[in-house]
N, C-alpha and C positions, 0 to 999 in steps of 0.2 A: 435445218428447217428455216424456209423463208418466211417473213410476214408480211403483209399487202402493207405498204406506206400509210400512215394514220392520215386522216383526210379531214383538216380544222376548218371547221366551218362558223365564219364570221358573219353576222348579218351585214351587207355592204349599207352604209350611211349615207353614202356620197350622193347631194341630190345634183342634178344636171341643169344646167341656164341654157338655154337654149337662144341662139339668134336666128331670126326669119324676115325675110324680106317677102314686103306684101306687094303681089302680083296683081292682084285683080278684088273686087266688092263684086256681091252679089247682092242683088233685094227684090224681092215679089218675083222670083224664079227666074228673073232676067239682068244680065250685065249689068252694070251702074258703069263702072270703070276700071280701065286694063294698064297695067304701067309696065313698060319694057323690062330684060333683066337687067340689072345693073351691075353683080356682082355674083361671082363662080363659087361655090360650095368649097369651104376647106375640102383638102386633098384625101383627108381620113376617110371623107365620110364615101364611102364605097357606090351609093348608089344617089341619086338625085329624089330629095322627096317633098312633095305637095302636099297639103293641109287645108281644111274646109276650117274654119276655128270661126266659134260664135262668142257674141259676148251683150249684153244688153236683155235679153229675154227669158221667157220662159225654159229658154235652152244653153242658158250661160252657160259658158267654159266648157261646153263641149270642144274637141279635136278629133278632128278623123283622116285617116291617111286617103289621097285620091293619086290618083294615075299621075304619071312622073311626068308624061306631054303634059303644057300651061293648056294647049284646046280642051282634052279630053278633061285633064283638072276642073276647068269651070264650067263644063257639060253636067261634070258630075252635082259641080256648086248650084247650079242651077237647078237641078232637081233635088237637093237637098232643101234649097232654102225655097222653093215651091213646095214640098210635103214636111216644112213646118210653116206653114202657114204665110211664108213672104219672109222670113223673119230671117236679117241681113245676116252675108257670110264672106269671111275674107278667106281668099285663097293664097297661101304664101309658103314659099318655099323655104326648106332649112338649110342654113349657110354654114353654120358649126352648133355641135356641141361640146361642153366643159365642166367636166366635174368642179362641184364645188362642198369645200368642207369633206 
């Protein structure tokens, strides 16, 4: 008689730091400002990803993922931060992430 492999299951702990380069501001639903890339996504990270991230208002510390083209990214940003009210959003892309602890 076989038995199926016991299957331990550990809560994972490990929180992640995250590095982002900020690409572009958004305020009152229209551009403020656009800065070039500067630097390539570690190799791990499979796909290229975009980030609307607020900080300051009613809508702190939101994240949201937006379209992986910088155009399409701040099309999005821009209509996010026009349906909260104006209320500024930076668009930035993730470079690495790294477990920590």
């Amino acid at each position: 008689m076989t038995t199926a492999p016991a299957i331990l299951s550990i809560k994972d702990k490990t929180e992640w730091v995250y590095l982002f380069e900020k690409r572009a501001v958004i305020a009152d639903g229209k551009l403020v400002r656009l800065w070039r890339q500067r630097w390539h996504p570690a190799p791990e990270l499979r796909e290229e990803v975009c980030s609307a991230v607020t900080e300051g208002t009613v809508f702190s510390h939101l994240r949201v993922g937006l379209d992986f083209s910088i155009g399409h990214a701040v099309g999005q940003a821009e209509a996010l931060s026009a349906r909260m009210n104006g209320a500024p959003v930076v668009v930035a892309r993730m470079l690495t992430a790294t477990g920590w602890h």
